[in-house]
N, C-alpha and C positions, 0 to 999 in steps of 0.2 A: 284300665282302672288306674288311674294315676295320683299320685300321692297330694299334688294340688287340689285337686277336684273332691277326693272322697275325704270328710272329716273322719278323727280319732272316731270309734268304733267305740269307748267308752266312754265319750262325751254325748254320742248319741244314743246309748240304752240309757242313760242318765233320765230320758224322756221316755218317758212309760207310753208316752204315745206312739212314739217312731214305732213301729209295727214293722218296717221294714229293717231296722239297725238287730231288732227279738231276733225275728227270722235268721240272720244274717249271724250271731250271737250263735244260737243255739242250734244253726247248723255246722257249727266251730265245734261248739263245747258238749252239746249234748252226746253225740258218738265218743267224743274221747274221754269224757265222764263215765262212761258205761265199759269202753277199754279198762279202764283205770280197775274201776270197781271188779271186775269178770277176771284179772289178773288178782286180785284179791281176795279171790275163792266166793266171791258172791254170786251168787244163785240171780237169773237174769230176772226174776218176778222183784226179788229184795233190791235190785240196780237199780229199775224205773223207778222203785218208789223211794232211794234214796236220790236219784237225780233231780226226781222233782222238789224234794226236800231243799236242796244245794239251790237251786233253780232260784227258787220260791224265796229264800233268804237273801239269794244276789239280786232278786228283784228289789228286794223289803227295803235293801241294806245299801245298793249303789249311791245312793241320791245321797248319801254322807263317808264315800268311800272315798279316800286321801291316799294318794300315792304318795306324794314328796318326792314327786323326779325318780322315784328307783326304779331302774327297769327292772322287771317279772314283778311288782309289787303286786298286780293283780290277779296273776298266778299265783303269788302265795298264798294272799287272801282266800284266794280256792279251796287249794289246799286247806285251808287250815279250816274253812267251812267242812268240808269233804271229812277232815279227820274227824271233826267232833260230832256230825252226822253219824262215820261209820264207828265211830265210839260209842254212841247213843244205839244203834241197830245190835251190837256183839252183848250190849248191857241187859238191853231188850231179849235176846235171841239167850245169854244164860240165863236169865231170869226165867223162863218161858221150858229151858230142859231143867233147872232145877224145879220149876214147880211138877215138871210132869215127872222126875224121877224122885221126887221128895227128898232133896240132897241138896237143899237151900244152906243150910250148915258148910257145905264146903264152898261156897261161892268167895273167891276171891276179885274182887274187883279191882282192887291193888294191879294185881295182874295185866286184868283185861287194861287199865291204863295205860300201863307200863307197856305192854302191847303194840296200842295203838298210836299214844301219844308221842311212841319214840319212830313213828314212819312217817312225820310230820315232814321232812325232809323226803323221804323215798317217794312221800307223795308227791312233793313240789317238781321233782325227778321225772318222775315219771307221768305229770302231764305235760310238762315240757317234751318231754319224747313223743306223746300221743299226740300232742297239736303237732309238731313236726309235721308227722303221719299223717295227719288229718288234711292239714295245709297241702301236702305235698299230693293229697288225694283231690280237695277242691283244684291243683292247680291241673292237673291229667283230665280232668272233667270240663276245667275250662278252657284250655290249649287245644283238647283233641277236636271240642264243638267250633273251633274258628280255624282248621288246616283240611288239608285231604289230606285222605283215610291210608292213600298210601303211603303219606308222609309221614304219617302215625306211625304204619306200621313198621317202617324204615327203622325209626327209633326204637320204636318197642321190642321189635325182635333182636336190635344189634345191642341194645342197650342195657335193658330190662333181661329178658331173653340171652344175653350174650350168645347169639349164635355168628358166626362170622358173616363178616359183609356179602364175600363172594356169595354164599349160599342166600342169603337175603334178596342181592341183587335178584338171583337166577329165580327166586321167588316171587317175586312183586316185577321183572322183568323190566328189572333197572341196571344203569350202570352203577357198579363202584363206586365211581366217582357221586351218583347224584342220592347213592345210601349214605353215603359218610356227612355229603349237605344237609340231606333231609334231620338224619340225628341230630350236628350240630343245630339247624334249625330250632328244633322244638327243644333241644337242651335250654337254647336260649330265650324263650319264650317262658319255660318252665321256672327257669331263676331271675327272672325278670318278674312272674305273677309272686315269688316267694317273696323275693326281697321286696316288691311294693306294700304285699298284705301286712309282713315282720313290719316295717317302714311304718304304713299309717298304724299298726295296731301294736305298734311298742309298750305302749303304756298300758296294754291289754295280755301279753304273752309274759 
């Protein structure tokens, strides 16, 4: 996948038709939207339905979204979709126990603001952490389907695993020497799919 060949990633959901750029999109963002949210104590039925909320407005809303050259501009944008969704859901969800406890008199919404709109930052944080994760899960997925399996597991067990080489070798019934290749291998494979993805999709993370 090389950075000549594949266009920005948010110049193509820009086209509601690219069906292929959604896919690609929302097998990024959709799992770390749902991380994001499930670390913020939301119940995984209220996640789907606020990620399709977020979803649904980055559709709405792309085709006049402005970066101005700032890298993560489109992460924030998220984020700040993200906050006022899960500001709208905590609004909803008191409304919903004061009516069932009849204790609408003490609803402070002030609060719930104060709340939410001050993780406006923790959120931009922390899906920059999730795409990390996410990125760093597509690239395992696509390194391990183009290597042998035993060259995977070279890495995986000395790397991931941190079990030492020698017991590796005598595992996989390798030398030393061609565990320590095989890791460097796929190390290098692996920061090669990051840095292309970060690369084309800058204007996008």
């Amino acid at each position: 996948m090389s950075p000549d060949t594949r266009p920005s990633l948010l110049l193509r959901i820009r086209n509601a038709a690219d069906q292929l750029a959604w896919e690609e999109f929302l097998a990024t963002y959709e799992p770390t939207l749902r991380r994001v949210l499930r670390s913020k104590g939301v119940q995984s039925a209220d996640a789907d339905e606020l990620i399709q909320e977020v979803l649904l407005t980055v559709l709405r809303s792309i085709p006049t979204f402005q970066s101005n050259q700032r890298v993560g501009a489109f992460r924030r944008w998220i984020a700040t979709i993200l906050q006022t969704k899960l500001l709208d859901f905590r609004r909803r969800q008191k409304s919903r126990e004061d009516r069932h406890l009849k204790l609408a008199q003490r609803s402070h919404p002030d609060d719930l603001w104060q709340v939410d709109s001050t993780t406006i930052e923790d959120l931009d944080k922390d899906l920059d952490l999730q795409l990390e994760h996410q990125i760093f899960f597509q690239a395992t997925q696509a390194v391990r389907n183009m290597i042998h399996e035993t060259t995977w597991l070279a890495f995986w067990k000395t790397e991931i695993e941190q079990k030492d080489a020698m017991i590796v070798a005598a595992e996989l019934q390798l030398s030393v020497g061609q565990v320590y290749v095989s890791r460097s291998r796929v190390l290098a494979k692996l920061r090669k799919f990051v840095a292309e993805r970060r690369a084309n999709d800058e204007e996008v993370t």
